[in-house]
N, C-alpha and C positions, 0 to 999 in steps of 0.2 A: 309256648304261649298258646291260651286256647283259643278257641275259635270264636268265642262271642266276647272276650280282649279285643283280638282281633275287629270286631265286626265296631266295638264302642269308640276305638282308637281311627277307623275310616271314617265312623260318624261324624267325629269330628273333626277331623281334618275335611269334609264335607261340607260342615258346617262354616266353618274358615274361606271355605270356597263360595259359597251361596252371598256372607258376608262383605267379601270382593267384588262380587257380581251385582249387587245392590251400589256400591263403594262407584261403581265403572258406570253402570245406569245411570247414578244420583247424575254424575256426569256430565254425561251424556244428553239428559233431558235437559240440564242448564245450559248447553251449549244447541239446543233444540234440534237434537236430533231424534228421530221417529225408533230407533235401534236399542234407547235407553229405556223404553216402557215394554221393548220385548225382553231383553235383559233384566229389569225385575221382574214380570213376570214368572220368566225362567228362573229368579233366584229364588221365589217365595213358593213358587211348587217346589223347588230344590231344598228348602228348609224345611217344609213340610215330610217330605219323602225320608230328611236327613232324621229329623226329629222322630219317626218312626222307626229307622233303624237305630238308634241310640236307644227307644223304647225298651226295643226286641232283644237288645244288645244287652242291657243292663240288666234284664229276667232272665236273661238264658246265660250270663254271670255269674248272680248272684246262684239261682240254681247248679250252676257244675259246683260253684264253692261248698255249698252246703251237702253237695253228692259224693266230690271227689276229695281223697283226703290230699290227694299228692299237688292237686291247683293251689294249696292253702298256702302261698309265699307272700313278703309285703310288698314286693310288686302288684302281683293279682290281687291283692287287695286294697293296692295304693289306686290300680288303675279303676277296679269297681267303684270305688269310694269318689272317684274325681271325675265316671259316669254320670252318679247321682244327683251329685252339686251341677254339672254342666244340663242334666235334664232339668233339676229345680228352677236353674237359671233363665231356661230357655221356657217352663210353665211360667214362670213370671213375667217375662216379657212381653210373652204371648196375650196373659191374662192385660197387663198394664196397657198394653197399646189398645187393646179393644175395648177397654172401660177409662180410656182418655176423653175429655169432654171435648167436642166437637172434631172427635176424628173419622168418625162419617157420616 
């Protein structure tokens, strides 16, 4: 497996984790405690950061595919391909939540 498989597959499982952290906060502030607004805090630079290496992950990818002939199996290409869709997914969200009416 190469190395930026590697790098999209921690992305998200990263990603999974930011998600939990948000999940534990939301919580957390319902139960009024001061620990859930550093919790998201920490989750949403964590998605940030995640969604950056998912970025990186997906170019550095798609490029060994197109370099290397021997990466070219349906795994490495099942895993690139399901990079893409979880970046598409996560530019949507990103876009949707910040073009919500009255969400700040």
């Amino acid at each position: 497996m190469s190395t930026p498989i590697r790098l999209m597959l921690i992305a998200c499982c990263g990603g999974l984790a930011c998600v939990a952290l948000v999940f534990f906060g939301a919580a957390l502030i319902a139960h009024d405690s001061s620990l859930g607004y550093v919790l998201l805090t920490a989750a949403f630079l964590g998605m940030a950061a995640t969604a950056m290496a998912l970025v990186v992950g997906v170019f550095l990818a798609l490029r060994a595919l197109y370099r290397q002939p021997e990466l070219r199996s349906w795994g490495n290409f099942a895993i690139a391909a399901a990079g893409l869709m979880v970046l598409a997914l996560a530019i949507y969200m990103l876009i949707s939540t910040v073009t919500q009416r009255g969400a700040l």
